[in-house]
C-alpha positions as CSV (number, residue, x, y, z in Angstrom):
1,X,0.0,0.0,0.0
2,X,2.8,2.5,0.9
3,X,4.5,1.8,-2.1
4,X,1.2,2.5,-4.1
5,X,1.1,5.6,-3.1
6,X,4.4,6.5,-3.6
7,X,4.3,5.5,-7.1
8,X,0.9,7.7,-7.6
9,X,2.3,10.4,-5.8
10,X,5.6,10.3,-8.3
11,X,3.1,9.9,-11.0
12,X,1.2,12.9,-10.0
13,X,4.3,15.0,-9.7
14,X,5.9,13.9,-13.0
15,X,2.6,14.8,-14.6
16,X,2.6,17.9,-12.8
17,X,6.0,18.7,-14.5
18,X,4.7,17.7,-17.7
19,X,1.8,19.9,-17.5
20,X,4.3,23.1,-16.6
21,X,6.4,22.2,-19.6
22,X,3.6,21.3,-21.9
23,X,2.2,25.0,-20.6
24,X,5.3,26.9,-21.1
25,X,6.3,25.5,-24.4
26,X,3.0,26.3,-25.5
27,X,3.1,29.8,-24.6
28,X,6.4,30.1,-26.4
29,X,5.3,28.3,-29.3
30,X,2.1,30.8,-29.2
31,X,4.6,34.0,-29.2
32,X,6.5,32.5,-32.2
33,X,3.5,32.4,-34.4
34,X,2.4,35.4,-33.5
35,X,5.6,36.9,-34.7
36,X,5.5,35.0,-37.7
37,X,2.3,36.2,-38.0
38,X,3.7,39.8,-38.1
39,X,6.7,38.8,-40.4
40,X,4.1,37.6,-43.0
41,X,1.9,40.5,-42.8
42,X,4.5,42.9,-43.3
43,X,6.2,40.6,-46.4
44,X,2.8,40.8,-47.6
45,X,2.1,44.0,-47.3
46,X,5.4,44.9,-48.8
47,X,4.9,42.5,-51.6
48,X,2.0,43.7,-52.1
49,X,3.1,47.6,-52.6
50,X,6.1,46.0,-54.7
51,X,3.3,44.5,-56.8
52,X,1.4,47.6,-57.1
53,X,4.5,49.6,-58.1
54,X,6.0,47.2,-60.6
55,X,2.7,46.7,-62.2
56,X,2.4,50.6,-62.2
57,X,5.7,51.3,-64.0
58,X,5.1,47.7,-66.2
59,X,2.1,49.7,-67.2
60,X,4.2,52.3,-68.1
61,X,6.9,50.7,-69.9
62,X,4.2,49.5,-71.7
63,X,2.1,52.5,-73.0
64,X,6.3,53.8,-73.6
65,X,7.3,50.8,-76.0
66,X,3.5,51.1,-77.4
67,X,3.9,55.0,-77.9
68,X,7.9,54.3,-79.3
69,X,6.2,51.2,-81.5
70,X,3.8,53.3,-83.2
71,X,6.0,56.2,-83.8
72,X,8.5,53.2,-85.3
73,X,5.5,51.7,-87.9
74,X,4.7,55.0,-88.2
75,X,8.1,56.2,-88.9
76,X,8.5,52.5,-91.1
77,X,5.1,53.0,-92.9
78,X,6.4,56.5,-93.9
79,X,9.9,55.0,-95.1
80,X,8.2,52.4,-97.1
81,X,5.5,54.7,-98.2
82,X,8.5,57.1,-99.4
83,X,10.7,53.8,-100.8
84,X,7.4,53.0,-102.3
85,X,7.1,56.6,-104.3
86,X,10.7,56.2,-105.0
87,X,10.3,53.3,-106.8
88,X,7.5,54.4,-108.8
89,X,9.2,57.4,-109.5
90,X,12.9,56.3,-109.9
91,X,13.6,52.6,-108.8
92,X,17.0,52.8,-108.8
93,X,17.6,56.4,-107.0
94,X,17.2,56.6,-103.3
95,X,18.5,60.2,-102.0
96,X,20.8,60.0,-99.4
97,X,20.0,62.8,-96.8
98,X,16.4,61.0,-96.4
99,X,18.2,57.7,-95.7
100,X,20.1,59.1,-93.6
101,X,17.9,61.0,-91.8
102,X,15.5,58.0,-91.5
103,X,18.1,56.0,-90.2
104,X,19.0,58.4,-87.8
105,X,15.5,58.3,-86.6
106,X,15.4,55.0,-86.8
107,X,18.3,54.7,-84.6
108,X,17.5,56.9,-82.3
109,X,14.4,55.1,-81.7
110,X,16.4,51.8,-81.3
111,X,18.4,53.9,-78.4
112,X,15.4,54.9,-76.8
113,X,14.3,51.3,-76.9
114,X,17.4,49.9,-75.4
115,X,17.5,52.5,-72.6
116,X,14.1,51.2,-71.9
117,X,15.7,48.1,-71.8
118,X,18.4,49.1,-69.5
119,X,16.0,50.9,-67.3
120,X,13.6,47.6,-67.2
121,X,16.7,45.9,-66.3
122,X,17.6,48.4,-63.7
123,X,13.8,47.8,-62.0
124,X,14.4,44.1,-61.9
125,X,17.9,44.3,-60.3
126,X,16.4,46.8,-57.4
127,X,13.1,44.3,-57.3
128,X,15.2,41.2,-56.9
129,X,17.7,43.4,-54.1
130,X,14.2,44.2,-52.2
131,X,13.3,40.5,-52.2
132,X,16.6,39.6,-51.2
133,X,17.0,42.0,-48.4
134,X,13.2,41.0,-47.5
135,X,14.2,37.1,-47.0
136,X,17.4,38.4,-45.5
137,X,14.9,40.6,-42.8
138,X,12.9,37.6,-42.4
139,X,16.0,34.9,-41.8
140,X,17.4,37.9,-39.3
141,X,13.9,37.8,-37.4
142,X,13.3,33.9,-37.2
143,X,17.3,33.7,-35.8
144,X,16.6,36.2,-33.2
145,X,13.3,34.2,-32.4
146,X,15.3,31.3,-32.5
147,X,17.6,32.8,-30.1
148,X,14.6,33.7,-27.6
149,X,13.7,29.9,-27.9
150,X,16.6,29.1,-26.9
151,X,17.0,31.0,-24.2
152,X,13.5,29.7,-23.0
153,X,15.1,26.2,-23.6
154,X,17.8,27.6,-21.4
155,X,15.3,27.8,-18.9
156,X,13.0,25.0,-19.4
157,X,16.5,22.9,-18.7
158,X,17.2,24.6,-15.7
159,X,14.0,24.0,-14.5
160,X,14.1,20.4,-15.4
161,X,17.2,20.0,-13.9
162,X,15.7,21.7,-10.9
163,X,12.6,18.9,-10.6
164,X,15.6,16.3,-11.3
165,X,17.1,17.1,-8.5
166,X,13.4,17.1,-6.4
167,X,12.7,13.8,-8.3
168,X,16.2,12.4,-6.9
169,X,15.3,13.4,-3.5
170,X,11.8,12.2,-3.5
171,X,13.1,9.1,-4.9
172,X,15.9,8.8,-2.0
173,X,12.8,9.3,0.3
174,X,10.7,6.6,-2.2
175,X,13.4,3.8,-1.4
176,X,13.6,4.8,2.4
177,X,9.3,4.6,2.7
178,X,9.7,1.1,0.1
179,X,12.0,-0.3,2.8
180,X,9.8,0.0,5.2
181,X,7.1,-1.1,3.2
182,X,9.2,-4.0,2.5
183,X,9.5,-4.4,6.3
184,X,5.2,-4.1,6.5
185,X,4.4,-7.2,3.6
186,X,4.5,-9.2,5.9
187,X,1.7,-7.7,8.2
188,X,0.2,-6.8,4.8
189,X,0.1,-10.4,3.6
190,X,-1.5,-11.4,7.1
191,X,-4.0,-8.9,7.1
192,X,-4.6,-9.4,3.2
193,X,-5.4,-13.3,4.0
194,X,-7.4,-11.9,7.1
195,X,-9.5,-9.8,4.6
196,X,-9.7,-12.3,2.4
197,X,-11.0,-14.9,5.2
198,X,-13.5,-11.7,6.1
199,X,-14.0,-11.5,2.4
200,X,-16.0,-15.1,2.5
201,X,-17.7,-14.4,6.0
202,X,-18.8,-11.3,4.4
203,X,-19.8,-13.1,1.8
204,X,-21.1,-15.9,4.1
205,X,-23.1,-13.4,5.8
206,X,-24.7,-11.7,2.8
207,X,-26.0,-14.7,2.2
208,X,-27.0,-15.4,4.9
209,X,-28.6,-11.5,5.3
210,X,-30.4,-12.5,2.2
211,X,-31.9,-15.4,3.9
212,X,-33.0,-13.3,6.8
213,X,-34.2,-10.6,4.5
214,X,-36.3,-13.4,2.6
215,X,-37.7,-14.8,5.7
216,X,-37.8,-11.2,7.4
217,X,-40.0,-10.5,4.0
218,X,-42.0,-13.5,5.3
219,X,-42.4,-12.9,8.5
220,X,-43.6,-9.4,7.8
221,X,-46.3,-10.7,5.3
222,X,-47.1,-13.3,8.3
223,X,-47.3,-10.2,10.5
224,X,-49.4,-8.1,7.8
225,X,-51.7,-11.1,8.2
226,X,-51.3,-11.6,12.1
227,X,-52.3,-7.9,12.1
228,X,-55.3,-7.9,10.6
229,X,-56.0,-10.8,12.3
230,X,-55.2,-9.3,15.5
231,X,-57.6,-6.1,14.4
232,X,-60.5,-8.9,13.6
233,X,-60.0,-10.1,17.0
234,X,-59.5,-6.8,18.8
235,X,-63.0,-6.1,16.9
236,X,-64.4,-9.5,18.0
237,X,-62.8,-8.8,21.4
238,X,-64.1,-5.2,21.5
239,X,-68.0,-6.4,20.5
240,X,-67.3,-9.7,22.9
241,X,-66.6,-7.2,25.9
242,X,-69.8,-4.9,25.3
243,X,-71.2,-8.7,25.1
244,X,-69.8,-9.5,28.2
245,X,-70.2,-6.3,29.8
246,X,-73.8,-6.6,28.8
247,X,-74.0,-10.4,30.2
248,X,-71.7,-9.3,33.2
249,X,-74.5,-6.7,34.2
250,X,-76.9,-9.5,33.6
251,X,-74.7,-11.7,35.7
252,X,-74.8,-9.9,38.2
253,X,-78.7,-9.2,38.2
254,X,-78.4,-13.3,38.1
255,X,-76.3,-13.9,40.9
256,X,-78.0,-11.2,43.1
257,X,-80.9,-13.1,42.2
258,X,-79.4,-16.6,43.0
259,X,-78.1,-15.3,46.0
260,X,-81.7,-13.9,46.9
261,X,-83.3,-16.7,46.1
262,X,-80.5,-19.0,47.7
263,X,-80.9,-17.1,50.5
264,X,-84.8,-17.1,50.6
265,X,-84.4,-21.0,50.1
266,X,-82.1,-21.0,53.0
267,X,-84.5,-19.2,54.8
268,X,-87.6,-21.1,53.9
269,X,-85.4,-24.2,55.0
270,X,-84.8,-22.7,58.1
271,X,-87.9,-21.7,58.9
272,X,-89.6,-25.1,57.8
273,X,-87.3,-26.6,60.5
274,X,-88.1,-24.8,63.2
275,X,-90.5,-25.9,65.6
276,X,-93.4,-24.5,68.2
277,X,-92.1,-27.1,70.6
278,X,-89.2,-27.7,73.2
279,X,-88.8,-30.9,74.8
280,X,-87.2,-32.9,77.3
281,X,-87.1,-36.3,79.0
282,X,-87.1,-36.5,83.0
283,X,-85.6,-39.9,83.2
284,X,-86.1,-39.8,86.9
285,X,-89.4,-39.9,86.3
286,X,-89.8,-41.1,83.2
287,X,-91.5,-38.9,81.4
288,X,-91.6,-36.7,78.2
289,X,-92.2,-33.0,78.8
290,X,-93.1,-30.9,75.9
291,X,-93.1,-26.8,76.1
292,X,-95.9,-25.2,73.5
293,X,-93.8,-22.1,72.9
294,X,-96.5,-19.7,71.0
295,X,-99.3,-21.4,73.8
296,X,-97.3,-20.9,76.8
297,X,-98.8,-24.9,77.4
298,X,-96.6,-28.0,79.3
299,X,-97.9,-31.5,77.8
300,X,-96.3,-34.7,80.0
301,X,-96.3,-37.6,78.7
302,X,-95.6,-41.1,80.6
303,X,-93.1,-43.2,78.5
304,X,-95.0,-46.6,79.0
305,X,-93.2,-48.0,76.5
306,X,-89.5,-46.8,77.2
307,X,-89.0,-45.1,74.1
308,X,-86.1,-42.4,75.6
309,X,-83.4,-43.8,76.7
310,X,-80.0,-42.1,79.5
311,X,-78.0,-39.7,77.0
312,X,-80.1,-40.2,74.1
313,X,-80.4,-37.2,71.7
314,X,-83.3,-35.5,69.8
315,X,-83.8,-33.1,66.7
316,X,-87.4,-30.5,66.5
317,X,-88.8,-29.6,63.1
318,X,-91.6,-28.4,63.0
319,X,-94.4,-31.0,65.0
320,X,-91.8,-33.6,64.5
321,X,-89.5,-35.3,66.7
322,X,-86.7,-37.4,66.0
323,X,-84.9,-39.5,68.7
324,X,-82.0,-41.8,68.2
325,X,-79.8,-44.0,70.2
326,X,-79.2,-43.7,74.4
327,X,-78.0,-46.0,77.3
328,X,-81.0,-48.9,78.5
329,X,-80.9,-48.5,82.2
330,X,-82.6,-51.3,82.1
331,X,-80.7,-53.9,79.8
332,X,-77.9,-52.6,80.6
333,X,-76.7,-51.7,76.9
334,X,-76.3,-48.9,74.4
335,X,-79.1,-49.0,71.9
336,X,-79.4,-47.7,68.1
337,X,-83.1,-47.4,67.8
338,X,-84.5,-44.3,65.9
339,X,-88.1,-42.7,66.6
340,X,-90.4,-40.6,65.1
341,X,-92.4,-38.4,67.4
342,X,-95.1,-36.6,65.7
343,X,-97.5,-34.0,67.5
344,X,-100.9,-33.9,66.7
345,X,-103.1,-31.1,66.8
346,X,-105.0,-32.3,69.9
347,X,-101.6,-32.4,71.3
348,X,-101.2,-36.8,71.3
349,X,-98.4,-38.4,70.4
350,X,-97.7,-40.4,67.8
351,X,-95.1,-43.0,67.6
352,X,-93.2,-44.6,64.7
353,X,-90.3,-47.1,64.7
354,X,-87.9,-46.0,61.9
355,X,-84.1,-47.1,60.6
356,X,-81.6,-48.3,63.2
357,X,-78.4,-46.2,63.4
358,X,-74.9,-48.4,62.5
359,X,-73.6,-48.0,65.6
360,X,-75.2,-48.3,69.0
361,X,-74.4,-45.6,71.2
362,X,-74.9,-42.6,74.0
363,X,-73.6,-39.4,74.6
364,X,-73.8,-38.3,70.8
365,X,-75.4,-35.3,69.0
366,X,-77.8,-34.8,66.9
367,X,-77.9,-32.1,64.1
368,X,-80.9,-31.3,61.8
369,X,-78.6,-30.3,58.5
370,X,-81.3,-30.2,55.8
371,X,-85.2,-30.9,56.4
372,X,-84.6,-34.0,55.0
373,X,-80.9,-35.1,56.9
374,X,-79.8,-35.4,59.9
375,X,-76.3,-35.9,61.3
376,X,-75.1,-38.1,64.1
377,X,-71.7,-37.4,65.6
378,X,-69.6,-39.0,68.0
379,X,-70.2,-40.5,70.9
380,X,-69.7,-43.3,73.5
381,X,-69.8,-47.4,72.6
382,X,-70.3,-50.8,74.3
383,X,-67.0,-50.8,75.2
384,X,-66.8,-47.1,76.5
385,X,-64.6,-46.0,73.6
386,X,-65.2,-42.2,72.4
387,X,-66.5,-42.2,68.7
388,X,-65.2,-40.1,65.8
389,X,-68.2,-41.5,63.7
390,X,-70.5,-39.2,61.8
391,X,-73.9,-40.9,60.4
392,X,-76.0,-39.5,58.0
393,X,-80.0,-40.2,57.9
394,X,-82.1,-39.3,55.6
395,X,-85.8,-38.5,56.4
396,X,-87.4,-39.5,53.0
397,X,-85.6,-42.7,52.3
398,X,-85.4,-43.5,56.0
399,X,-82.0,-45.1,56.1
400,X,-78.7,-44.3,57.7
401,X,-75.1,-44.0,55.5
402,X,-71.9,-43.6,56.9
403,X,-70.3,-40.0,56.5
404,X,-66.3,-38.3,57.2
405,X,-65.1,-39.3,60.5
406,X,-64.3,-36.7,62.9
407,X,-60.6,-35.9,63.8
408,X,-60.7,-37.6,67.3
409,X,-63.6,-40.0,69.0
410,X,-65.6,-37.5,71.7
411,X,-68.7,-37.4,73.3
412,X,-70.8,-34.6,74.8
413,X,-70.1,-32.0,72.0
414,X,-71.9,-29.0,70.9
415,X,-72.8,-28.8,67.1
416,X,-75.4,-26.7,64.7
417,X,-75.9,-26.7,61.3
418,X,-74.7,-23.4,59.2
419,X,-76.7,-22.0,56.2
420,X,-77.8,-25.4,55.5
421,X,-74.7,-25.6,54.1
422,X,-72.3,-26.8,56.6
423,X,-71.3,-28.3,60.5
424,X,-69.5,-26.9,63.0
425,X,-68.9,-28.5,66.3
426,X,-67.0,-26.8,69.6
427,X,-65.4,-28.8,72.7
428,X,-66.2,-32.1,73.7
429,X,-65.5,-34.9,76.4
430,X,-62.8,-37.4,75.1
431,X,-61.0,-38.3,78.9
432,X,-61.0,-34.6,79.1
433,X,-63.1,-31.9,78.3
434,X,-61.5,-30.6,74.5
435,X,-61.7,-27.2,73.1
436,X,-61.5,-28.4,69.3
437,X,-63.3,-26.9,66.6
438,X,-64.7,-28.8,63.5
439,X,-66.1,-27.9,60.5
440,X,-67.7,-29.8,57.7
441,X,-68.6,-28.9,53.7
442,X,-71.0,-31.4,52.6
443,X,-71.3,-30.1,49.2
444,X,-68.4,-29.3,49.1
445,X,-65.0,-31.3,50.3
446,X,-67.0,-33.0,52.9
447,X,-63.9,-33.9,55.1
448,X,-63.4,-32.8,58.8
449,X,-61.3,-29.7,59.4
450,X,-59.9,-28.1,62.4
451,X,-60.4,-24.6,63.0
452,X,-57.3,-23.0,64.7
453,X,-58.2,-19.6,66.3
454,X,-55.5,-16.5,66.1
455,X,-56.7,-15.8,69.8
456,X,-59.7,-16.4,71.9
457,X,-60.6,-16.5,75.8
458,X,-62.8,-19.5,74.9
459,X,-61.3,-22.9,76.4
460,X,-62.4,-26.8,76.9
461,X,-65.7,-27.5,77.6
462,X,-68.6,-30.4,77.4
463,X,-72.0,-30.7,76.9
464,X,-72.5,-26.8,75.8
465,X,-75.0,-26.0,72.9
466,X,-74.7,-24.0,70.0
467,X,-77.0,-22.5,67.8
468,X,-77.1,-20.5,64.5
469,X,-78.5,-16.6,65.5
470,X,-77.6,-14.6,61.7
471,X,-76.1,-15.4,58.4
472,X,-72.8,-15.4,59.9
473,X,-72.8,-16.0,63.2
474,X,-73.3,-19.0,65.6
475,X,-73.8,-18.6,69.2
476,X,-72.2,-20.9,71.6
477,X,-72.9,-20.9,75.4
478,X,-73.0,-22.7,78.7
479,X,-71.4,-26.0,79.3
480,X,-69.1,-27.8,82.2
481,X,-65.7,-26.4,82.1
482,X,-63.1,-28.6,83.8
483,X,-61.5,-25.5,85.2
484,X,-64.3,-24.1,86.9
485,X,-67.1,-26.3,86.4
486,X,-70.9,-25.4,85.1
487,X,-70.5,-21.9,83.2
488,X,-72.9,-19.1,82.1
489,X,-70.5,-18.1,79.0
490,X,-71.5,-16.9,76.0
491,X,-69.5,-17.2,72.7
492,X,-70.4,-15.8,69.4
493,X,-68.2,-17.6,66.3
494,X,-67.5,-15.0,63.2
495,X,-68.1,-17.3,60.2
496,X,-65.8,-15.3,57.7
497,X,-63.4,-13.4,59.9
498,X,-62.7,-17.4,61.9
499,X,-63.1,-15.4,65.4
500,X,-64.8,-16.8,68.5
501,X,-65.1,-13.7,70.8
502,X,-66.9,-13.8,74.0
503,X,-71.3,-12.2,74.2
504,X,-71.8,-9.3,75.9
505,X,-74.5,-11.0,77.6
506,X,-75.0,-14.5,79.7
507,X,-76.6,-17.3,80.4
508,X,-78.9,-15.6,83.5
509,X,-77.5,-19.2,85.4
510,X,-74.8,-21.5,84.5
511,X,-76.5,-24.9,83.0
512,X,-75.1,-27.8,80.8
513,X,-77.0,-29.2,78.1
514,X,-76.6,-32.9,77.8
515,X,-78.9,-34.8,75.5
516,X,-80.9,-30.9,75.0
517,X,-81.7,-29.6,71.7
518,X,-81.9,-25.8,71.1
519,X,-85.8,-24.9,68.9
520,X,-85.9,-22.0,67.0
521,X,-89.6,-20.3,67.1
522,X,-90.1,-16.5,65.4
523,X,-86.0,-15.7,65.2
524,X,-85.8,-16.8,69.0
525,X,-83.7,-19.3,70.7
526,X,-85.3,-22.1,73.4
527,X,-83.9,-24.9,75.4
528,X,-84.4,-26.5,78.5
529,X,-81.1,-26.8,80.8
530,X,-80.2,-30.6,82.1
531,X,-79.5,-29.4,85.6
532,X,-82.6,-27.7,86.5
533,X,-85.2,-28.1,83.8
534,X,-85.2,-24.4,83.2
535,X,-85.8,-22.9,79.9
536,X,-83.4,-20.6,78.7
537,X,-84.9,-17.6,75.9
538,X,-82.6,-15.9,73.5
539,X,-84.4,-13.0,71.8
540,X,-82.6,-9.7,70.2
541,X,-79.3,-10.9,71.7
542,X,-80.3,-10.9,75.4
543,X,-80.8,-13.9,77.5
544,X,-83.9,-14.8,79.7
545,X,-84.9,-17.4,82.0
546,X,-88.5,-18.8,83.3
547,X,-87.9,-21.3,86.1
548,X,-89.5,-25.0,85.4
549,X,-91.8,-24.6,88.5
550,X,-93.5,-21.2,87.2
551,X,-93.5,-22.7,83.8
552,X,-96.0,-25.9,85.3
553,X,-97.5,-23.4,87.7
554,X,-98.8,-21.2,85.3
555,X,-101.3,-23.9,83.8
């Protein structure tokens, strides 16, 4: 490369000298024909006037010899005209004097003729001396415009003797920069095989950019069409959302009215289950005692045919009774009978034998879920084992199916159905009174969980009751707490926020509620205590008492 451009830059000077040269010869050359140019217009110009002024005195000569001719014939016509008369006078006699005379004449006109001659003569001597001494002007001019060529040779040498020496110099400096150039091939090889191996990767990759450009060009059209697909769809999406929104809104009009009406069936469940009655069964002396709640009326009835049994446990719906299971003071065993107790009108009972539970036992609860289930949970057995068994009876088909065992075996619990929807059961015997809480989905996982509480003042208990009071809340109270015995507490359990926090208000005396069933009559609460027989009235979130004796007094 460096010796490239030392070459061009040689090349470039040399032609630069050339052009100088070239430039200055052809100003001289320009000045020389200029002069010439001169030369010949004076030659011609005195050519010219030479011309004029020999044709002039040509001319003259001329009309001279013309005028001496004609006085000659003139002067010859008259001698023959007189040798003419002569003859015809006197051929032989010619007189002398005329001879003589016209000879004279004659030669005198021959003189003049000759020194017309000489003179003619004499005009192209001096013509041919002004031509010389013309050519001999011209030869003088071209030698001194030789001489100024010369000179500007003179100088054109110099000068090229001048670059010469700048051409020596820059070709000193030519072989110093090629030695080093000489010292660079080899780098320069390197880098040309480098280029070249870039060369093919460049041309690798322009291939290769023409693939991408082909399948960019592919891609785009693929976009183009994804686009407008994309637009189609954010149309279809945009009419599907007004859709939606539309059905959304309708949705919601549809839930609200599911919930409403799932809440009115809830409600009409509810209320078909409750009941104008309260019961319980004085097994000291063995007899059936039935509250009227809207008539203020006690009805007794004798059990003549032991139908309750020690720690049984009964469910109210409507002017139906349902009683399963108990201890038989009498055989001495745990039984797994069922009854229907059904309340006529005339206030008479009527009795009906229905399905045996699986399992023979005491101590359980029973739990009115739907209208037409009812749940049976835990218990005591034969061989005084605490039962984790949950059995499931259902009123139509009157039979009895296993359900989800509990988490432990326990006896003496407290348990309520929730919305229709669910369990929940708090405490418990099992060898010690428990503080566990359960809760069972049916409908939904229908498997036993425990309910851990962040914090609480609630704490083990048996035989308490609980009872659904809103559409989130269950109220717990009363019980036998192994710390302080019989208790009066109240506890109201938050079904969304999990919290059990303590009632404002009390039981008005502490009371357990072994084999008792709360009835719900007109959004109030009523149950009979095991202690004392009492009945115990929850209505607007206060708690009331009337005392058994004023109860049968009042009749």
């Amino acid at each position: 490369m460096m010796e490239e451009s030392i070459n061009q830059h040689e090349e470039v000077t040399q032609r630069d000298y050339k052009d100088e040269l070239s430039e200055y010869l052809d100003t001289a050359k320009d000045k020389i024909n200029r002069v010439n140019e001169e030369i010949k217009e004076m030659t011609t110009k005195l050519l010219t006037d030479l011309d004029k002024n020999l044709v002039k005195f040509t001319e003259h000569i001329k009309e001279e010899l013309t005028n001496q001719k004609e006085n000659l014939f003139n002067l010859i016509s008259t001698l023959s005209k007189s040798f003419t008369e002569q003859e015809n006078i006197n051929s032989d006699f010619i007189s002398h004097d005329d001879f003589k005379e016209k000879s004279t004449a004659i030669t005198q006109m021959m003189e003049q003729i000759g020194g017309i001659k000489i003179q003619i003569h004499k005009f192209k001597q001096t013509y041919n001396d002004i031509v010389s001494s013309l050519k001999h002007f011209e030869i003088e001019e071209v030698n001194s415009q030789n001489k100024e060529l010369e000179s500007m040779e003179q100088e054109l040498c110099n000068i090229m003797d001048e670059r010469i020496k700048k051409n020596i110099e820059l070709r000193a400096e030519y072989i110093v920069l090629k030695s080093e150039c000489q010292e660079c091939e080899g780098t320069i090889e390197v880098n040309k095989k480098t280029i070249r191996s870039l060369s093919s990767m460049i041309v690798q990759l322009q291939d290769r950019y023409n693939e991408l450009v082909k399948k960019i060009e592919i891609c785009d059209n693929m976009i183009m069409t994804r686009n407008e697909t994309i637009q189609e769809l954010e149309t279809l999406i945009i009419k599907k959302r007004e859709l939606s929104s539309k059905l959304s809104d309708k949705a919601v009009d549809v839930v609200t009215m599911q919930t409403k009406f799932k809440e009115v069936e809830i409600q009409e469940k509810l209320k078909s289950m409750e009941s104008n009655f309260v019961s319980f069964y004085n097994d000291k002396q063995n007899f059936l005692c039935i509250y009227h709640i809207e008539l203020k009326r006690v009805i007794k009835f004798t059990d003549k045919d032991n139908s309750f049994r020690v720690n049984y446990d009964s469910v109210q719906m409507k002017n139906k009774m349902y009683v399963a299971g108990g201890f038989d003071s009498l055989k001495i065993d745990f039984i797994k009978t069922t009854i229907q107790i059904e309340i006529t009108p005339d206030f008479t009972l009527q009795k009906q034998s229905k399905a045996d539970m699986i399992y023979a036992k005491s101590q359980h609860k029973l739990v009115a879920f739907t209208p037409e289930l009812i749940y049976s949970l835990g218990g005591k057995n034969r061989q005084d084992k605490f039962m984790k068994t949950c059995e499931i009876y259902n009123v139509k088909k009157d039979t009895w199916t296993e359900g989800p065992h509990m988490s432990q075996g326990k006896s003496f619990i407290a348990a309520t159905a929730f919305q229709c929807s669910s369990i929940y059961t708090f405490g418990g015997l099992s060898k010690v009174a428990l503080n566990t809480i359960e809760s069972l989905h049916p409908n939904a996982e229908n498997t036993w969980k425990i309910i851990k509480l962040a914090s609480s003042t609630w704490t083990a208990r048996e035989e308490a009751a609980a009872v659904q009071i809103s559409q989130r809340e269950i109220l717990v109270f009363g019980g036998i707490n192994t710390q302080t015995g019989s208790t009066d507490e109240c506890f109201v359990f938050d079904v969304d926020k999990i919290e059990l926090t303590k009632s404002k208000d009390s039981l008005k005396k502490k009371e357990w509620f072994a084999s008792r069933n709360a009835t719900r009559c007109n959004k109030n609460i009523y149950i009979f205590g095991f202690h004392s027989n009492d009945l115990h009235i929850y209505e607007n979130g206060t708690w009331s008492i009337e005392e058994y004796e004023q109860i049968v007094n009042k009749q």
